[in-house]
C-alpha positions as CSV (number, residue, x, y, z in Angstrom):
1,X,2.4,-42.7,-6.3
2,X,0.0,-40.5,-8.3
3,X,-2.2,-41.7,-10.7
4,X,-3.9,-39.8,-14.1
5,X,-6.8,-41.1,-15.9
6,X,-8.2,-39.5,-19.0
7,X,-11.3,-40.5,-20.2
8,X,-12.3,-38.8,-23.7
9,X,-9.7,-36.2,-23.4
10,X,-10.9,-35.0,-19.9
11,X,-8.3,-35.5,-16.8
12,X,-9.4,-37.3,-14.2
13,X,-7.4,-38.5,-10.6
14,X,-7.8,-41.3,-8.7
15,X,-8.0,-40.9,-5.0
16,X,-8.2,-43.4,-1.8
17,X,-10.9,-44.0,0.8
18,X,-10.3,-44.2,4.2
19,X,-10.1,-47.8,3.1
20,X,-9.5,-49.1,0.0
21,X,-8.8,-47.5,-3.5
22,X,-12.2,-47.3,-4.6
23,X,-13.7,-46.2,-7.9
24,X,-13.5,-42.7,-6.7
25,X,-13.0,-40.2,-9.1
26,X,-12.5,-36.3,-9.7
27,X,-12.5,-34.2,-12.7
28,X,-10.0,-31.5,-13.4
29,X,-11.6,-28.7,-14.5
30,X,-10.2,-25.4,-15.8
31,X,-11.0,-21.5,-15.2
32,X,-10.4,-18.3,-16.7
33,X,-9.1,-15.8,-14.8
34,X,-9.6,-12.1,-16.4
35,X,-6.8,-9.3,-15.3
36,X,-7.3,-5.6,-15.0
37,X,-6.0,-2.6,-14.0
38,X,-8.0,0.1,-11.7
39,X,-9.3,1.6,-14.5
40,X,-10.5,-1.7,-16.2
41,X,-7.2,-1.9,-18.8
42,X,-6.7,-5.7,-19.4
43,X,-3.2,-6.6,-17.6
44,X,-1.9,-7.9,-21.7
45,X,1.7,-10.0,-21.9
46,X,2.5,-9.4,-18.1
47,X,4.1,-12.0,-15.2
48,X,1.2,-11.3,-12.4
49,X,1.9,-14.0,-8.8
50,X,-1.1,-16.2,-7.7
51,X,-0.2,-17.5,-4.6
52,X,3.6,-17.3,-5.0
53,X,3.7,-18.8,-8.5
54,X,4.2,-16.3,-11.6
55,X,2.5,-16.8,-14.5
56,X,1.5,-14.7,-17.5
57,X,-1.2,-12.9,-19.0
58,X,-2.4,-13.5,-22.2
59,X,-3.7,-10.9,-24.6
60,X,-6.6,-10.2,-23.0
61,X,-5.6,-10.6,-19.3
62,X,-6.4,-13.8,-19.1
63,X,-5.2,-16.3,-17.0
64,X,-6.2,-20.4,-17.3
65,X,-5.8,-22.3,-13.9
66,X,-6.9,-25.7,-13.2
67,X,-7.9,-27.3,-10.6
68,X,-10.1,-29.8,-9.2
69,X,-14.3,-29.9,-9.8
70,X,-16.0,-27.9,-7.0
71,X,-13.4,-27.3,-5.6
72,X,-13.2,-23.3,-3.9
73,X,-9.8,-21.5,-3.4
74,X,-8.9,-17.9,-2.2
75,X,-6.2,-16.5,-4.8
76,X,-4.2,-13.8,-3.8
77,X,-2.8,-12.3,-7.0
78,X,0.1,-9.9,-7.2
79,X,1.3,-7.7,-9.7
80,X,4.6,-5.0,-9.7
81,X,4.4,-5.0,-6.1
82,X,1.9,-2.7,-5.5
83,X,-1.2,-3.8,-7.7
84,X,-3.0,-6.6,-5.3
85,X,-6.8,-7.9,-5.8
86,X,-7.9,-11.7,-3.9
87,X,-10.2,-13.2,-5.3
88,X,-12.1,-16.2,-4.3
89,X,-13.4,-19.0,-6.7
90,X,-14.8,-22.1,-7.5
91,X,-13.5,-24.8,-10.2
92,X,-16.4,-25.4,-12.2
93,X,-16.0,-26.3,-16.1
94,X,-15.4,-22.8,-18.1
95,X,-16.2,-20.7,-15.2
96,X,-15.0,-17.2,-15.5
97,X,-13.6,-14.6,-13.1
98,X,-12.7,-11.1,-13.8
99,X,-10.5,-9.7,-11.4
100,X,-9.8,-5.6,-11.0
101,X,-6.1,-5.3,-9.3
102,X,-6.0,-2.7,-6.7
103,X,-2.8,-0.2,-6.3
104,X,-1.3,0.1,-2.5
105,X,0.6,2.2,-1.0
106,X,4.5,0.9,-0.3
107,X,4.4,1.5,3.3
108,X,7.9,3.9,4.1
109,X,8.6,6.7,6.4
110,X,11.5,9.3,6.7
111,X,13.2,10.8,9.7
112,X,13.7,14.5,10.3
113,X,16.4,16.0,11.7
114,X,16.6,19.3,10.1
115,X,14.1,21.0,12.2
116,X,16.2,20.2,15.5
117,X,17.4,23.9,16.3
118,X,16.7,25.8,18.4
119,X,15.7,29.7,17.4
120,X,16.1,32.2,20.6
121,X,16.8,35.5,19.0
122,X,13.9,34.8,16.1
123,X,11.5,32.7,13.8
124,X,14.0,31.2,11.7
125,X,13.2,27.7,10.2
126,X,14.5,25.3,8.4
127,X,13.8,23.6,5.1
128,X,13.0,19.6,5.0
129,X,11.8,18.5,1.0
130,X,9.3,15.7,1.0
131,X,8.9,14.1,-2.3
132,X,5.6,12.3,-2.1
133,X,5.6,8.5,-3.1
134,X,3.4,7.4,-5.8
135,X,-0.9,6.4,-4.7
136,X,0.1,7.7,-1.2
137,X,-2.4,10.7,-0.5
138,X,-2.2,11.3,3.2
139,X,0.8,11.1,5.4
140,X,1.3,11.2,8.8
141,X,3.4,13.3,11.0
142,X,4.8,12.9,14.7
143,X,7.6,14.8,16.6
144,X,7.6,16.8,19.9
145,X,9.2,20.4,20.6
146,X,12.8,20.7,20.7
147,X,13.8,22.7,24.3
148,X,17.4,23.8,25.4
149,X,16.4,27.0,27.6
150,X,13.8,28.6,28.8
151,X,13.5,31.5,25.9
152,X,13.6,29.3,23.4
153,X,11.0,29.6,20.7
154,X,7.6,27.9,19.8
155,X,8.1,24.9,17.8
156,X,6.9,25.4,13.9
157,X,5.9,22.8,11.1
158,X,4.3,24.1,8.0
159,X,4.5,25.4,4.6
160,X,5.7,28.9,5.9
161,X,9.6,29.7,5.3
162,X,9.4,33.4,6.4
163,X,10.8,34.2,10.2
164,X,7.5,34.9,11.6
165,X,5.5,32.7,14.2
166,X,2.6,31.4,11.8
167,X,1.8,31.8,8.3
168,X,0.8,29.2,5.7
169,X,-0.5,26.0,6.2
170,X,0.3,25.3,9.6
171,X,0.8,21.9,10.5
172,X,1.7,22.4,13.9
173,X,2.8,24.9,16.4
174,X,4.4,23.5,19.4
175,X,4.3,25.5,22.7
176,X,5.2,24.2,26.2
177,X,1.3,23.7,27.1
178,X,1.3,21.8,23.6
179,X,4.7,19.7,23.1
180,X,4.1,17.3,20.7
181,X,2.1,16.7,17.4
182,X,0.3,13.8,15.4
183,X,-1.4,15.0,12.6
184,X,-2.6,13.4,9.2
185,X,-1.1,15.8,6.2
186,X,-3.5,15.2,2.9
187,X,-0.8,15.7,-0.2
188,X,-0.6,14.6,-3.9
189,X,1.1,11.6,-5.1
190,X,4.1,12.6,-6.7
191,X,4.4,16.3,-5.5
192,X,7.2,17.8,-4.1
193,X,6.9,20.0,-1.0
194,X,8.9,21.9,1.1
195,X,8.3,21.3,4.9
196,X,9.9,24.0,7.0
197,X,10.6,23.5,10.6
198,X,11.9,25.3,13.6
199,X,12.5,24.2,17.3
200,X,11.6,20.6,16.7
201,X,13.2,17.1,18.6
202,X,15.5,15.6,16.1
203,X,13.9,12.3,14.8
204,X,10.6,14.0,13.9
205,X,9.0,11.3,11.5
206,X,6.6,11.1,8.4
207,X,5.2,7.8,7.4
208,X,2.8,6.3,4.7
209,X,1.3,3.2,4.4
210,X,-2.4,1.7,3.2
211,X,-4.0,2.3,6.9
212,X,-2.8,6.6,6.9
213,X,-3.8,6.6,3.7
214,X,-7.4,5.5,5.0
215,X,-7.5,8.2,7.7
216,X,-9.1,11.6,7.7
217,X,-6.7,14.2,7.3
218,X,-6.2,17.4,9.5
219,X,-4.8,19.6,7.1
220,X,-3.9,19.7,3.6
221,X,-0.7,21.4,2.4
């Protein structure tokens, strides 16, 4: 059984020793939490997740959680998915935290299949549109060259459409002394881009996620 004592409108709980209930004693305390955005808008009249309860923001941003005196806590606070921020804190009377919500990337990734002809007689290539989701600023790229005969052409990924061996941004060019490709494509959230492709294992792949996002890019289309 739980007990709650209040003495002059202040909270208080009992709690038991290792051997008797003794005249032990701890307030409840309140804090403020303060909600932005990235750019420092206060998060006004939304439902936001602190450690997998919703609750909602006030005009300001703020949140009121309470919790026992000196007591520390890591909040992990969620909002529309995407925005996160942790934040750790201490229960101390009025104490006040403001807390800027990072926005991450939805990790995804797409398989390619268009590419996966083979061009003999020419440079032909194919089309494959990449819509780019939103925060995501570098994508990453993998595949190997598609071969069904021994005058088969070089493999081809890039911004080129025209049936010629290079041209454009190149992303890569796949010979037999150079079969397969990894590279890390810098792009623009929310752009649309056309990717051709020509002589190119079906299953060719593009992913996203918070760590590519992190890494150096080797070309930008």
């Amino acid at each position: 059984m739980r007990y709650k004592i209040m003495v002059k409108g202040t909270a208080y709980k009992a709690a038991r020793t290792a051997k008797l209930y003794t005249a032990q004693i701890y307030r409840a305390v309140s804090i403020k939490l303060i909600i932005t955005l990235p750019d420092g808008t206060p998060l006004s009249g939304q439902t936001v997740n602190i450690n997998g309860t919703n609750m909602a923001t006030g005009p300001t941003g703020q949140v009121i959680l309470t919790g026992d005196m000196g007591l520390t806590a890591k909040l992990h606070i969620i909002y529309n998915v995407t925005y996160i921020a942790d934040v750790d804190v201490t229960y101390v009377a009025d104490a006040s935290y403001t807390v800027a919500l990072e926005e991450h990337v939805t990790a995804g990734s797409v398989t390619v299949n268009a590419w996966a002809f083979s061009s003999t007689s020419s440079y032909a290539k194919k089309p494959y549109t990449l819509v780019v989701p939103p925060v995501v600023t570098v994508v990453k790229m993998t595949g190997s060259r598609r071969t069904s005969g021994l005058k088969v052409k070089a493999g081809y990924v890039g911004t080129n459409g025209e049936a010629i061996p290079h041209g454009d941004v190149e992303i890569a060019y796949l010979t037999a002394g150079s079969s397969t490709f990894e590279k890390y494509v810098g792009v623009t959230p929310g752009e649309t881009y056309t990717i051709y492709g020509r002589n190119v294992a079906a299953g060719a792949t593009i992913e996203w996620s918070d760590e590519i996002n992190a890494h150096a890019v080797d070309v930008t289309i």
